[in-house]
C-alpha positions, 0 to 999 in steps of 0.5 A, spaced: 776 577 047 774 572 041 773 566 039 779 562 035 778 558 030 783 554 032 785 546 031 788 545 039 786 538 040 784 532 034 780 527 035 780 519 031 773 517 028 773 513 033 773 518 040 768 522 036 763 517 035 763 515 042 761 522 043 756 523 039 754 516 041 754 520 048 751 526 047 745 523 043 744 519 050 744 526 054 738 529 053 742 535 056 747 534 050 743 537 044 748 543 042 753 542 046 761 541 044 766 537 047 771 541 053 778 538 053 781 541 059 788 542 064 787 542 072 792 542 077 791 535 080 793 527 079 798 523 081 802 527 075 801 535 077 796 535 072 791 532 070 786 532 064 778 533 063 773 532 059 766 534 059 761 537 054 760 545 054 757 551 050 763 554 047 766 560 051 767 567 049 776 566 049 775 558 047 780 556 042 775 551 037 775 546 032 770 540 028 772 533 028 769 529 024 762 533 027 763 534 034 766 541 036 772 540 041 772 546 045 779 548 049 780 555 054 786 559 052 790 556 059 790 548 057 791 550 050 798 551 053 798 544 054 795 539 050 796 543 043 797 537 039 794 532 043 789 527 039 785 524 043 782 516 041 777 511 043 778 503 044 773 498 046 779 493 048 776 489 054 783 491 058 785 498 058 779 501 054 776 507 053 778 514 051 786 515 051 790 522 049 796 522 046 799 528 048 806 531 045 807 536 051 807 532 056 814 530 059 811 524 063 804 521 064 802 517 070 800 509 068 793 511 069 793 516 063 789 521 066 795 524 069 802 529 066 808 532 067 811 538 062 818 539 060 820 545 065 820 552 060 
């Protein structure tokens, strides 16, 4: 299996300046991409993660305004076409996705359901 050059997830200027902004404070960081994921869980059935990672062999990837967003082959299937944003608003601030699949999200926006196939 190879790599895909594939734009599955966006991310705002601002979502990636808070990740570059993130990962020159880890030293841990240097070289590495950001991982959007799905995992079973959450009050939803699904829920999103999102970690920083080496690119996989089987990752679908793209470059966002410098930072690599890395997605494996399973959660491609949903969140294609999710764009992921940053706010710094004092009252619900932080990173939101945008997902285009999800049929429902949870209020804690960490959480989803998909229309059934």
């Amino acid at each position: 299996m190879t790599d895909v050059a594939e734009t599955v997830v966006n991310l705002t200027e601002s979502a990636a300046n808070e990740i570059k902004a993130k990962l020159a404070a880890d030293p841990e960081g240097a070289g590495k991409g950001l991982r959007i994921y799905v995992e079973q869980g959450g009050c939803s059935g699904l829920q999103y993660g999102m970690t920083f990672d080496q690119k996989r062999d089987g990752d679908y990837s793209a470059t966002c305004f410098g930072i690599a967003v890395l997605v494996d082959a399973f959660s491609a299937d949903y969140v294609r076409g999710t764009v992921v944003d940053f706010s710094e608003a004092l009252t619900g601030g932080g990173f939101k996705i945008a997902n285009p699949n999800a049929a429902q999200s949870c209020g804690c926006g960490k959480s989803f359901t998909t229309a059934p196939h």
